[in-house]
Structure formats: structure tokens, C-alpha cells
C-alpha positions in Angstrom: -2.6 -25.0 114.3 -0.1 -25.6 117.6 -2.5 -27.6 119.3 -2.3 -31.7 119.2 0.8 -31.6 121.4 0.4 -35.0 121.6 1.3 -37.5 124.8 1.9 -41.5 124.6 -0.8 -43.4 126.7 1.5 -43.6 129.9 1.9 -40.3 130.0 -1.8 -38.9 129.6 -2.6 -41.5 132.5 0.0 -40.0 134.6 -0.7 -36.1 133.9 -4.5 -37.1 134.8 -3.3 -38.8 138.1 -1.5 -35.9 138.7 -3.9 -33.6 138.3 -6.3 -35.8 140.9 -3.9 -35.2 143.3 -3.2 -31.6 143.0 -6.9 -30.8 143.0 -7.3 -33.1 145.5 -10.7 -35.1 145.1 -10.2 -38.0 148.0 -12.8 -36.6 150.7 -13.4 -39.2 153.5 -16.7 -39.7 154.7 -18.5 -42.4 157.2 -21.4 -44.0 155.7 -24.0 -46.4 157.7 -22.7 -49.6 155.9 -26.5 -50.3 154.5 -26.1 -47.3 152.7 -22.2 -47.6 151.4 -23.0 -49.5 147.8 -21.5 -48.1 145.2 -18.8 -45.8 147.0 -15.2 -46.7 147.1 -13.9 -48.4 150.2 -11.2 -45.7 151.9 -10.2 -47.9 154.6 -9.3 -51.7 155.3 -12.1 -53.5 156.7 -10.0 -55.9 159.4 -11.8 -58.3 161.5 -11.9 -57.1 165.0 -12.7 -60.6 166.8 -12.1 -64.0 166.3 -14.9 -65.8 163.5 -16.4 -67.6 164.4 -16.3 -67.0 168.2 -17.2 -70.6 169.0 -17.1 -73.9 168.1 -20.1 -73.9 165.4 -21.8 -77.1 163.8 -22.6 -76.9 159.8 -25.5 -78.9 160.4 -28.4 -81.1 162.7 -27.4 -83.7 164.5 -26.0 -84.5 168.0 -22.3 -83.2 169.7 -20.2 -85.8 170.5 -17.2 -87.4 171.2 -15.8 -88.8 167.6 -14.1 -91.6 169.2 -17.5 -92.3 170.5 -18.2 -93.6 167.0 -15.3 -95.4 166.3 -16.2 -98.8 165.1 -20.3 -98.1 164.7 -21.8 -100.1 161.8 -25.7 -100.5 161.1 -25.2 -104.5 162.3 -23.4 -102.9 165.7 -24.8 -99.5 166.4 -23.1 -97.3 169.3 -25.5 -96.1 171.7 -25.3 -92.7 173.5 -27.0 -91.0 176.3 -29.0 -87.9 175.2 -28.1 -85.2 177.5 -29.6 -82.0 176.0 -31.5 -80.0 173.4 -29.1 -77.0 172.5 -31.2 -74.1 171.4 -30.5 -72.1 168.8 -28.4 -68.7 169.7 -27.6 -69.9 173.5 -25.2 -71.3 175.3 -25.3 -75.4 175.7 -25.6 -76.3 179.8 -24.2 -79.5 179.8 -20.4 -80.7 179.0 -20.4 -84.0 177.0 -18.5 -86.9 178.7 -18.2 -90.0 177.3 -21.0 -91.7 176.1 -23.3 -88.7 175.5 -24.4 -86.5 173.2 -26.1 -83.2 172.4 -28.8 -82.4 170.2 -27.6 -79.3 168.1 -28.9 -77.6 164.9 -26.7 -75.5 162.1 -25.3 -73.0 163.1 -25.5 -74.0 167.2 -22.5 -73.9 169.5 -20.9 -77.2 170.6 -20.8 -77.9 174.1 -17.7 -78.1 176.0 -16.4 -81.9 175.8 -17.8 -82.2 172.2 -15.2 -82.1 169.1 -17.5 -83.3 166.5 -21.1 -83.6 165.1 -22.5 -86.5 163.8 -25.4 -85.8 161.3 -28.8 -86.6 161.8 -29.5 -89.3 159.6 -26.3 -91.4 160.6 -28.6 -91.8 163.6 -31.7 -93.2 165.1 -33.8 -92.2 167.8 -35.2 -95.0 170.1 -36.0 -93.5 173.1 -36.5 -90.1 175.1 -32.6 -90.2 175.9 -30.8 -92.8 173.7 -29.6 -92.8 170.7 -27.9 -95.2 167.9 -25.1 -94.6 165.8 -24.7 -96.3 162.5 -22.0 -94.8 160.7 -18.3 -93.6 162.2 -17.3 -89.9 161.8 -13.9 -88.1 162.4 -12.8 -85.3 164.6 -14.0 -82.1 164.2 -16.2 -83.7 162.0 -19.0 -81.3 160.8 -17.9 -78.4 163.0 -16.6 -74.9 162.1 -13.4 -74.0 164.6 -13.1 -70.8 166.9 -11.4 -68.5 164.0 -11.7 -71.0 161.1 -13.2 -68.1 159.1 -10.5 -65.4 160.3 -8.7 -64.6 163.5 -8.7 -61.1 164.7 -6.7 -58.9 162.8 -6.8 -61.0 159.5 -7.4 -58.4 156.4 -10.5 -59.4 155.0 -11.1 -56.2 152.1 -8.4 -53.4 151.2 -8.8 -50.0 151.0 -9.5 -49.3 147.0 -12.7 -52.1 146.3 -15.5 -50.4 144.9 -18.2 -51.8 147.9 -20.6 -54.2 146.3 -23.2 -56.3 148.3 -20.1 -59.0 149.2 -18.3 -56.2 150.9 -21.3 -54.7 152.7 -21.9 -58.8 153.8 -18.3 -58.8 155.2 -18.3 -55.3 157.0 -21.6 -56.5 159.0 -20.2 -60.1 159.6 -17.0 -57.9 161.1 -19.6 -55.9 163.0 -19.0 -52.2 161.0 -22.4 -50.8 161.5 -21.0 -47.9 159.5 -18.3 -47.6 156.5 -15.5 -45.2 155.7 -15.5 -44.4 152.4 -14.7 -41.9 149.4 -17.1 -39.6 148.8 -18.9 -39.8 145.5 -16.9 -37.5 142.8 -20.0 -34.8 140.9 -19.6 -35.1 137.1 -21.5 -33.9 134.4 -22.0 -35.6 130.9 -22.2 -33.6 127.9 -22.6 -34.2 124.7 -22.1 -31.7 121.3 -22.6 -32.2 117.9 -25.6 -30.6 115.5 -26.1 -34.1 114.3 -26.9 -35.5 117.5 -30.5 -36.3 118.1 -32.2 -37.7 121.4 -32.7 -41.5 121.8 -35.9 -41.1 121.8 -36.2 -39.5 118.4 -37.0 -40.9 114.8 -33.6 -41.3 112.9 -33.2 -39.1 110.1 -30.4 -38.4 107.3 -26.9 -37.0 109.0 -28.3 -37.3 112.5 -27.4 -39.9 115.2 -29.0 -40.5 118.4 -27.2 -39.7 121.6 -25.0 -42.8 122.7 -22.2 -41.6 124.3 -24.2 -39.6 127.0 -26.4 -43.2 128.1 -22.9 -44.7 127.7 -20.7 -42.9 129.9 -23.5 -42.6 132.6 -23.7 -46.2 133.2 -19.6 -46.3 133.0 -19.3 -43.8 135.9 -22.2 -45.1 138.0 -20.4 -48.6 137.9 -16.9 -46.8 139.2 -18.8 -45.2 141.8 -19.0 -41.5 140.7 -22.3 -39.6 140.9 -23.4 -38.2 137.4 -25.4 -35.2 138.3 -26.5 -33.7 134.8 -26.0 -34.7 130.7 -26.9 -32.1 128.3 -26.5 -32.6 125.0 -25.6 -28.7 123.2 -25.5 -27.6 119.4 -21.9 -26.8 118.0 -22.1 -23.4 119.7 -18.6 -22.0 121.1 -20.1 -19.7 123.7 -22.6 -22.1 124.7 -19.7 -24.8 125.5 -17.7 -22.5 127.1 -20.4 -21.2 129.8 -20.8 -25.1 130.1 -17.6 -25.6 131.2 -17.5 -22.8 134.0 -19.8 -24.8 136.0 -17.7 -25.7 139.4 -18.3 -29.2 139.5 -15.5 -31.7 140.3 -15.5 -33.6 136.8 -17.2 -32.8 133.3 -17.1 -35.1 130.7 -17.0 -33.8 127.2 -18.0 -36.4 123.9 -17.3 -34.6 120.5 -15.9 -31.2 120.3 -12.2 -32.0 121.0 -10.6 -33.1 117.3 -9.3 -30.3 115.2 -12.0 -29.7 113.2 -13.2 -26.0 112.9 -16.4 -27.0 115.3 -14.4 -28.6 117.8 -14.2 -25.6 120.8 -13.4 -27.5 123.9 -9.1 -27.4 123.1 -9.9 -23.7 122.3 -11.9 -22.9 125.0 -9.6 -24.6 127.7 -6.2 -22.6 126.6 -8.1 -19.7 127.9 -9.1 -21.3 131.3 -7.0 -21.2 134.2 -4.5 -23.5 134.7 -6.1 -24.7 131.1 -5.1 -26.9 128.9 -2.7 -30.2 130.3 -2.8 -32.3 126.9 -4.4 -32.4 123.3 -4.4 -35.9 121.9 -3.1 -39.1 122.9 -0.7 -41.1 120.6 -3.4 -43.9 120.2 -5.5 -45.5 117.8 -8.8 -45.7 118.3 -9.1 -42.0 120.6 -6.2 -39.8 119.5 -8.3 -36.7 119.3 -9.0 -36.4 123.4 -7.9 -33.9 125.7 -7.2 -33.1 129.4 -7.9 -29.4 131.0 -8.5 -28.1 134.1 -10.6 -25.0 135.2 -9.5 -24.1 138.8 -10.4 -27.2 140.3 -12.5 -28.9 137.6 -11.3 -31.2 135.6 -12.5 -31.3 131.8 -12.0 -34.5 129.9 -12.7 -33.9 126.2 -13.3 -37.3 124.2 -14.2 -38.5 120.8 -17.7 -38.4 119.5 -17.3 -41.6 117.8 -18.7 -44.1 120.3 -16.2 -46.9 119.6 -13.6 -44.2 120.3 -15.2 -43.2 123.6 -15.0 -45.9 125.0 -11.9 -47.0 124.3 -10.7 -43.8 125.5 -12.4 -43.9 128.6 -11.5 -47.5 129.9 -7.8 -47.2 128.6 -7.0 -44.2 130.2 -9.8 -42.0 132.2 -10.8 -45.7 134.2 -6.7 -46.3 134.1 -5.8 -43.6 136.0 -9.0 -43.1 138.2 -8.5 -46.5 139.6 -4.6 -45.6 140.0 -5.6 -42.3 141.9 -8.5 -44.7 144.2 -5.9 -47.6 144.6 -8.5 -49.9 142.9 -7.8 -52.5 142.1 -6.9 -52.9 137.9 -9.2 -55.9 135.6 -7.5 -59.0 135.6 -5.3 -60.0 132.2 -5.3 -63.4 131.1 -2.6 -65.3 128.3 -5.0 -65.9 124.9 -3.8 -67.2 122.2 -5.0 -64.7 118.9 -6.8 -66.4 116.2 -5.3 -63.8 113.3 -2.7 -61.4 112.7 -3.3 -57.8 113.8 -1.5 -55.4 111.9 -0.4 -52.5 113.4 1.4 -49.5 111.4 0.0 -46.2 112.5 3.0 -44.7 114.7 0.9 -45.3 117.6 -0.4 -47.2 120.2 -3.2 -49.6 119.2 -5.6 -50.5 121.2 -7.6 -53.7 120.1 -10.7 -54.8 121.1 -11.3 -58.7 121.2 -13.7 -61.5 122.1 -12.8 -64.5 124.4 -13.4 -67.8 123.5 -12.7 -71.1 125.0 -11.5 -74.0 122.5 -10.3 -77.0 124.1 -8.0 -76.6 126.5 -7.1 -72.5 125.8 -8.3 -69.4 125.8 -8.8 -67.6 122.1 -8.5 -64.2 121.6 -10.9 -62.7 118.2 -9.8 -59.2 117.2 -13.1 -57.1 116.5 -12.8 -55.4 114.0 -14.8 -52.2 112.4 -15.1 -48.4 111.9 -15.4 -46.7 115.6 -18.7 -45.3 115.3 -20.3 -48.8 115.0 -21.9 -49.3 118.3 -22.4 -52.9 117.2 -18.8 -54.2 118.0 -19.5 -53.3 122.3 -21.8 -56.8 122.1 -18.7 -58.8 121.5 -15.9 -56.7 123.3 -14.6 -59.3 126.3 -11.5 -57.6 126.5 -8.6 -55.5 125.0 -4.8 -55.7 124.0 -2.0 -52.9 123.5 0.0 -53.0 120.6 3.1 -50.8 121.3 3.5 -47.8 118.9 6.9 -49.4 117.6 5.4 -53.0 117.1 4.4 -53.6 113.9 1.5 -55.9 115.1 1.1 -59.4 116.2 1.3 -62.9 115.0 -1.2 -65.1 114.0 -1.0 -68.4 117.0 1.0 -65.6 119.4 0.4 -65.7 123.0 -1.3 -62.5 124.1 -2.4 -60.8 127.7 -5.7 -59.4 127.4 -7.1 -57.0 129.8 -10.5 -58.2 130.7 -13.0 -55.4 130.5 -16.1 -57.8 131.4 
């Protein structure tokens, strides 16, 4: 067999990145920012005034002077002139001299001569027009400055953030009314394997139900691509291979890609043009994936064993498809491991691990188990790589853990 020509984790992320950009798939659209969730931002959102644009108070009470309060106590109260009612979303009429005050609510604008709101209850009403102040405040007391939130120009999202309800808050806030973004990449999900049964079914000896396809759909709808079709298809050759002359951007392949004498997709792709970029990946769990490309589709063939999928996919598919986007990569914190992980396969390991808090650090729990236990995903917090020349890791060793959620 001369296939398995097998590529270190770096490199597999870097021929797929490479082959993202030679297709390319980066097609900017404009999207009515209501409508952007989910899509990958494709350019900085930058605030184009001043925010807020005016002096704002946080809450109700009257706009004063604060040296008006200076010295006010509930045994001397200061009294102030009531000069007017500020209504919400206009302009106050009157400037505040010394002496006065304003009635203003949350969110109202402070009238010129006012640098500070005292709240409601460190007052008293006693009359139409006069008021009483108990308590002393300080300037800029209870008041939001002109650009305390950002100043015109200030960077408030990069291009690269997959847009979530806090970005489309921001854009509107910034007054974007529509988004430029990536357009949503097509894939298609299939799945292969005779023993493969729907979800839906009755388990019965040698078959398993289909978990990769349910899987890897709610993987790519979180990353923002647009799953269009999954098919789950007997070990057929033929029927694989008219699969995967659909002309759809991305088709995503579970089973069918080890070196067993059912596993077509390797096969198929050295006989599709450009064909085959890489078979297998010098990793443990996922070794058995591979990379092809059919004119401008891109084919990526993973393991059927679940554990292995997913591995696969958030090591290096996710890896290099938030390289290619500019998105941002998961955060890695320091744990300390609980046990020693050993690590003698000639390749690079990844390991999945729980998070835990004792004390005052973080603990990092290898999972353990065989990669078709679908079991192990509830505890997964995170993952570490081993290098391929390490013989593992130290019980009590300090350890960066990529966070996966």
C-alpha cells in the first residue's frame, strides 16, 4: 500500500490553510446586522462617533453642581432651586447656576452648568421648586462622560469574531444598520459504514447509531458554516465516489479513510483532480484522516470512531479554519495534571482532560478510554499536545490546556 504518507499535526493544518486559500473561499457579503448571527465578522466594526455623545446620568435624581453639596448632612440639609423637569430623549432648556438643580432620569442628558447627579433618595422634596440635600456627592458623580464608552475611532470588534448577539448589540450601538461579513461556507456531512444505523433506530448486534453526522453538524453550525445535506451511505465504492463529485465548497467524510479494504475515500481521491493533499496525520487519537481536493471542493476524510472525530476535527480542521478566518484561537490556561500521561506512540498525543478547581489552582484530569466511547465528550473541558518526541508528562507538572468549552 503507498498510501499513509503521513504529515505531523503542523503540517496537515498548514496544507489545509493552503488549500483555503488557493480555492479561495473568503466571499464578502453585506448583511442587515439583524440578520448577521452566526456569520464571521470580515471587517472591524470601529465606532464612528463619540459614546456617549453627551453627558448621560446612570440614574434619577437632580443635576447639579457637586460643590453645591459640599458639607450637606441630614441635621444641615442644602437647599436648591428646582429649575426644570428634563424629559427623557430631549435636550434640557435651562443651564444650572449655582444653587439649582434639574430633575433628570437614567439615561437623560445633563444640562449645561451641571457636573454631577445626586440620586433621588439623598433628597427630599418640600415644595414645587425646592429641594433638600442630605448627603454630599463628588464630581461627575453618577454621570457617564461624552466618550466614556469609546471616542470615535476606538476599535470595538476585529475582523475574524464569529458575530454573536454581543457583536450585533455593539454594531447597532455604533449605528451599522447592516454588517460585512463572510459568507456562509456549503458543506455536506456524510457518514459510511454498513454498521451504521439511524438514531432513531433500535440498536442491534454490530451496528451503531449515527453520531458523528449529529456531531459534526452542530460543530460547523457553531463555526458559522452552513451544513446543507448528511447522508449516511453503505460501504459502496461507487456510491462514495458519485458523493464526492458534488460541487459544493466543503464535504465532510466520517469513516472510510483508514486502510482497511472498505475504506474508498484515499482511493477515490488519487483519481480526482488536483486529488489527494495528505493520508494520515502523525497523531494519536485521528491518524487515519485525509485531505483531498476535487477542483474546488475540498474533501476532509475523518475517523469513524467518534472520540477520534472529534479530536480530529477541533485539532486541526477548527485549527486551521480559524487560521484561514483570522478567528480568534480558544484560550489556554496553566493546570497543574493530577497523573502521569504516558506517551510512547511516535506521535503526537492529543489528550483530552477535565478542569477542576482545588483551592487556589486549576487541575487538569486526563480522560481516559477507547475512542469510540462517546461517554468521555461529557467531561472533555479541554485538551493538551504531547509532542511526538516526549515521552509523556509528569505527575504535579504544570501544563497549558487548550480550552475547548
Amino acid at each position: 500500500m503507498d498510501l499513509l504518507d503521513v504529515k505531523t499535526i503542523n503540517e496537515a493544518v498548514n496544507l489545509q490553510v493552503k488549500v483555503m486559500e488557493e480555492i479561495p473561499l473568503k466571499k464578502k457579503i453585506l448583511l442587515e446586522t439583524k440578520n448577521s448571527l452566526g456569520y464571521i465578522l470580515a471587517s472591524d466594526l470601529v465606532s464612528r462617533d463619540d459614546l456617549p455623545s453627551f453627558r448621560k446620568s446612570t440614574m434619577d435624581g437632580y443635576a447639579i453642581k457637586y460643590k453645591d453639596s459640599q458639607g450637606a448632612s441630614d441635621t444641615i440639609p442644602t437647599i436648591l432651586r428646582i429649575v426644570e423637569e428634563i424629559e427623557m430623549g430631549f435636550e434640557p432648556k435651562c443651564r444650572i447656576e449655582n444653587g439649582e438643580a434639574s430633575k433628570i432620569y437614567t439615561g437623560g442628558m445633563l444640562p449645561e452648568g451641571a457636573d454631577s447627579v445626586i440620586p433621588i433618595e439623598f433628597t427630599e422634596k418640600f415644595s414645587n421648586d425646592l429641594i433638600s440635600i442630605n448627603k454630599p456627592i463628588v464630581f461627575m458623580d453618577n454621570v457617564i462622560d461624552i466618550g466614556e464608552d469609546s471616542s470615535k475611532g476606538d476599535l470595538y470588534q476585529r475582523s475574524g469574531k464569529i458575530i454573536d448577539p454581543e457583536t450585533i448589540a455593539m454594531a447597532a450601538s455604533l449605528g451599522y444598520d447592516k454588517i460585512e461579513a463572510y459568507d456562509k461556507i456549503n458543506c455536506k456531512i456524510i457518514s459510511t459504514g454498513d454498521e451504521i444505523l439511524p438514531v432513531s433506530s433500535e440498536l442491534y448486534p454490530a451496528k451503531t447509531r449515527d453520531i458523528n453526522s449529529y456531531m459534526l453538524y452542530s460543530l460547523l453550525n457553531s463555526m458559522g458554516i452552513n451544513v446543507v445535506s448528511m447522508k449516511h451511505l453503505k460501504d459502496d465504492k461507487e456510491i462514495i465516489r458519485k458523493e464526492l463529485l458534488e460541487d459544493i465548497d466543503l464535504i465532510i467524510v466520517s469513516g472510510s479513510s483508514s486502510k482497511g479494504k472498505k475504506d474508498f475515500i484515499p482511493f477515490i481521491a488519487k483519481d480526482l483532480e488536483p486529488g489527494l493533499i495528505y493520508h494520515g496525520i502523525s497523531i494519536k487519537p485521528g491518524k487515519p484522516t485525509s485531505l483531498s481536493l476535487n477542483n474546488k471542493t475540498i474533501i476532509l476524510g475523518l475517523p469513524g470512531n467518534p472520540i477520534s472525530a472529534y479530536t480530529v476535527f477541533k485539532c486541526v480542521f477548527q485549527k486551521a479554519y480559524n487560521r484561514y478566518y483570522n478567528i480568534e484561537d480558544s484560550l489556554k490556561i496553566k493546570c497543574r495534571l493530577v497523573r502521569n500521561i504516558h506517551a510512547k506512540s511516535a506521535k503526537t498525543l492529543i489528550q483530552l482532560v477535565d478542569i477542576e478547581r482545588r483551592e487556589d489552582e486549576l487541575i487538569a484530569i486526563p480522560i481516559f478510554g477507547f475512542s469510540n466511547n462517546i461517554s468521555l465528550l461529557k467531561k472533555v473541558r479541554g485538551y493538551i499536545l504531547i509532542d511526538e518526541y516526549s515521552e509523556g508528562l509528569r505527575e504535579n507538572e504544570y501544563v497549558w490546556v487548550s480550552l475547548i468549552k
